[in-house]
N, C-alpha and C positions, 0 to 999 in steps of 0.2 A: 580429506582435504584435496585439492585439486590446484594446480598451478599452471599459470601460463607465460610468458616471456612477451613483454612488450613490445613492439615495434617499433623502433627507432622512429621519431618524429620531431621536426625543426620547434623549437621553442617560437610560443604565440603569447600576445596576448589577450587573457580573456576578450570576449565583447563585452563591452558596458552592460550592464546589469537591467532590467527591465525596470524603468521609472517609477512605476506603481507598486514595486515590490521594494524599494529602497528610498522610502523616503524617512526612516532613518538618518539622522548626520552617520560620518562616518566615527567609527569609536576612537575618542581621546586618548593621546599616549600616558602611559604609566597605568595607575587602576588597579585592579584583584587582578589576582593569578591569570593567568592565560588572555591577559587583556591585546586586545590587537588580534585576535584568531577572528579568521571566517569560515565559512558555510554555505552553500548555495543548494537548490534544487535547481534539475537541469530537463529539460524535456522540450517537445513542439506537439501541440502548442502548452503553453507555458503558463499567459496569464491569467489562468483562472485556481491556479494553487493556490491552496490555503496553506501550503508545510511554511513560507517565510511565516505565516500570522502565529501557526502552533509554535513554531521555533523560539520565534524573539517571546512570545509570552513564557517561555521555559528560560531564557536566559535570564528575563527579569525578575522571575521567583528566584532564581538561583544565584542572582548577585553577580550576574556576568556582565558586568557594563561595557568591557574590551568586544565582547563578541559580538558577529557581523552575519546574520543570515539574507543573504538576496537570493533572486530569479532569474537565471538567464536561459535563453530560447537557442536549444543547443537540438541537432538531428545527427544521424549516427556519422556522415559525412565530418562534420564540424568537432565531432567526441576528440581526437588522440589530439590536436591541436591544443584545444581548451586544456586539457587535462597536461601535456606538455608544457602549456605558458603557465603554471600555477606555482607559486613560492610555497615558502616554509611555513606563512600564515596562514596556510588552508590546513584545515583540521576535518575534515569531511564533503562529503557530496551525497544529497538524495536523488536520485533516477526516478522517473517515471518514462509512460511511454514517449519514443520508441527505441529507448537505449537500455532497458534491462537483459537483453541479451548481448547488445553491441559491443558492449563494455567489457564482457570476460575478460576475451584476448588480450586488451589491454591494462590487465589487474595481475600482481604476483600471485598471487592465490584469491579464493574466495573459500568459504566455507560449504561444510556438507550438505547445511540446509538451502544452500543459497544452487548448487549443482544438482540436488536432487529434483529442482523445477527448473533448474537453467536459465535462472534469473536474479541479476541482483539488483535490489533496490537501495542499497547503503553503499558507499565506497570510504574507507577511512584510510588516513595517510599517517602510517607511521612517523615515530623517532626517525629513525634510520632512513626515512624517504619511499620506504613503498605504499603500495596501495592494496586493500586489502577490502574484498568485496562479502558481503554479508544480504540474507534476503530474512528485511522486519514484518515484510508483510504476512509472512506465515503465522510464527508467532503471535503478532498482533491479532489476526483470526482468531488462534487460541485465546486471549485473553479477553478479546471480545465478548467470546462468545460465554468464558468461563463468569464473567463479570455479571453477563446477567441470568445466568444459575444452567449454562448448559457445555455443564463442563466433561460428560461423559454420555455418550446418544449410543444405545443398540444400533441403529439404523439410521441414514440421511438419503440428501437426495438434493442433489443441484441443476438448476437451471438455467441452460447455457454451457458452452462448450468453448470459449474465449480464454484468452491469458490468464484472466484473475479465475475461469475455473482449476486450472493447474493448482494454482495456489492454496483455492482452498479446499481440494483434494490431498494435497499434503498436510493441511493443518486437520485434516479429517482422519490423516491416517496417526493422529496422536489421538484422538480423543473418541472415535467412534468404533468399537469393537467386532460390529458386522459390516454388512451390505450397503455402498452407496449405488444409489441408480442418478444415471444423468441424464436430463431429459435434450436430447437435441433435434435440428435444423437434417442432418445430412448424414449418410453414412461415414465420409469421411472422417466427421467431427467423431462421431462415436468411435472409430474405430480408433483416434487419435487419442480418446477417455481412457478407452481401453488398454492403451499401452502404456498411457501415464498409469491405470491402478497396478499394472505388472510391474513398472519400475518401483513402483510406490509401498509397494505392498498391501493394496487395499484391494480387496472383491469388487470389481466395477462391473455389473449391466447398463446396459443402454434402451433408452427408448425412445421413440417418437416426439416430435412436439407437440402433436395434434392429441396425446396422451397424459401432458404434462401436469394437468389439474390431477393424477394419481399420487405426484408428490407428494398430494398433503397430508397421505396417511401416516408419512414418515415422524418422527418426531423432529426433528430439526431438517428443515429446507433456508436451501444456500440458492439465493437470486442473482446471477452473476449477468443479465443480458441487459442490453443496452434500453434508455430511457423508452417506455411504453411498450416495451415488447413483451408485458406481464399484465396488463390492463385489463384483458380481455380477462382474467383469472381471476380477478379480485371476487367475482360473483362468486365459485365456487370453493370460496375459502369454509372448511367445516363447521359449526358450529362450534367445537370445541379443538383449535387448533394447538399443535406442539409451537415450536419456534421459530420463528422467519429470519434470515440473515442477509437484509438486501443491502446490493454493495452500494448503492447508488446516496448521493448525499445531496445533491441538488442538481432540482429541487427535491425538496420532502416534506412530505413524508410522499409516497410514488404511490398509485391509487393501489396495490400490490396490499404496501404495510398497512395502510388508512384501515383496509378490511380488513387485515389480520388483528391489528389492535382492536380493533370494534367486537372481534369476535370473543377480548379473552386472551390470546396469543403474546407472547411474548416478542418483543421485535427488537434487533440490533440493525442500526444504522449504517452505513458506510462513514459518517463521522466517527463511530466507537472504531471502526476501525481504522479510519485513518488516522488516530489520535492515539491507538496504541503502536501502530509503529513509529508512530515521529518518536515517544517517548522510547524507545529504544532505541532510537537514532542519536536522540540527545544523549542518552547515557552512554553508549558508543563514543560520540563525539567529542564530548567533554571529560569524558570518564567522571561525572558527578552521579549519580543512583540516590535516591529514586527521583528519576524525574517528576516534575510537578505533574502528574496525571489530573489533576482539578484544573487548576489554572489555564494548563492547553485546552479544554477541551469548553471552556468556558470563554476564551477568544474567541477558537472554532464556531462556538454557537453564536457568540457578538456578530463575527463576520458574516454566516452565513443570513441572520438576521438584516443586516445590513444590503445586502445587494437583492438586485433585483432579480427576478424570474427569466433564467437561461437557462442554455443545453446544461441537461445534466453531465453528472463528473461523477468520478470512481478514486478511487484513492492517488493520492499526488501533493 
């Protein structure tokens, strides 16, 4: 575990909640247990989360009718204020970017899993008033990936050198007994791989990008780059592919999975895993277990059905 001392910050209050994410009434007094508790996701930009849709569909299986999940449009500038103006009614916060790292400083502790990538996506507010940081997004990788039968890989191999490949380089170093290779953009990105599998304990090689269709010999490839930067790959999907893990969720399916499912392949979406960390978020935050993992993940698909064709998104 790992601890930090907050910094003294003038009591705020929040900003108003983003309209589209709380049209909700607000919860009626009395109710079940823990009636009146809230919850938000905090990041910039903000409005395209789906965690309020997964949320409140968990609270509604769960008989939570007191509890309150909104969105508000918070940047690392605006963090210790927001977090400063918050009462006794707050019972958690999800992160996304660009405050998974912002936040430490401002947290009593956080956990091993959450320092070992130096990021946290969960912040829970105890009894006693502190704040206590946790990162779901690793785990949720593992059950991801566990969920749809790849739950122990000899060998991997990720694509991209970004945030969410930290991540799920640590959820590789539970589940994958050898070699990941990452395929990146720059030497710098690689050499930055390379120090995460040192700290991590995982065997990392690097390679090229201009090499990256070599991934697919691996059995499980992890798609961590940004909308269309894998298009051009879809032609050189094998014939008989192991597993694809692309982070992205909308749109989808990204022309990447189209051709790996077409081949045969198995594919997890950035929805499975955005859906396994919110469900650990709830359990966190409610302390209810086991979260409705059906339910969320069947709004998830309502909403994404729902809107129309934008920039894609990564977990949030």
């Amino acid at each position: 575990m790992s601890a930090a001392t907050p910094p003294a910050t003038p009591p705020a209050t929040p900003p108003a909640a983003d309209p589209a994410a709380t049209a909700a009434p607000p919860p009626a007094p009395g109710g079940p247990a823990g009636s009146g508790r809230r919850a938000a996701v905090l990041g910039l930009p903000i409005e395209h989360s789906l965690s309020p849709v997964l949320h409140r569909a968990a609270y509604a299986a769960l008989g939570l009718d007191g509890w309150r999940y909104d969105r508000f449009a918070v940047d690392e500038a605006a963090l210790p204020a927001f977090l400063g103006g918050l009462d006794a009614s707050w019972a958690g916060l999800s992160l996304t970017m660009p405050l998974k790292r912002a936040v430490i400083p401002l947290l009593d502790r956080i956990s091993d899993t959450a320092a070992s990538v130096e990021a946290v996506n969960t912040v829970v507010f105890t009894a006693g008033g502190g704040r206590a940081g946790e990162n779901t997004d690793i785990p949720g990788i593992v059950a991801a990936l566990r969920e749809r039968g790849a739950g122990r890989v000899a060998r991997a191999a990720i694509l991209g050198a970004g945030a969410t490949a930290s991540s799920a380089l640590a959820a590789l170093s539970r589940i994958c007994s050898g070699e990941v290779t990452v395929y990146v953009r720059s030497e710098s990105r690689a050499a930055e791989m390379r120090g995460w599998g040192e700290r991590l304990g995982v065997p990392v090689t690097t390679a090229g990008w201009d090499a990256a269709a070599g991934a697919f010999d691996a059995p499980l490839v992890v798609a961590t780059t940004p909308a269309g930067a894998t298009d051009h790959l879809a032609a050189a999907v094998p014939e008989h592919p192991g597993t694809l893990f692309d982070v992205l969720y909308d749109p989808w399916p990204t022309r990447l999975a189209a051709a790996w499912s077409a081949r045969g392949g198995a594919v997890v979406g950035g929805l499975d895993l955005l859906v396994h960390q919110a469900v650990l978020q709830v359990e966190l935050m409610t302390g209810r277990a086991p979260a409705p993992l059906a339910a969320m993940r069947a709004a998830g698909e309502a909403a994404l059905a729902a809107r129309s064709t934008g920039p894609a998104r990564t977990t949030s």
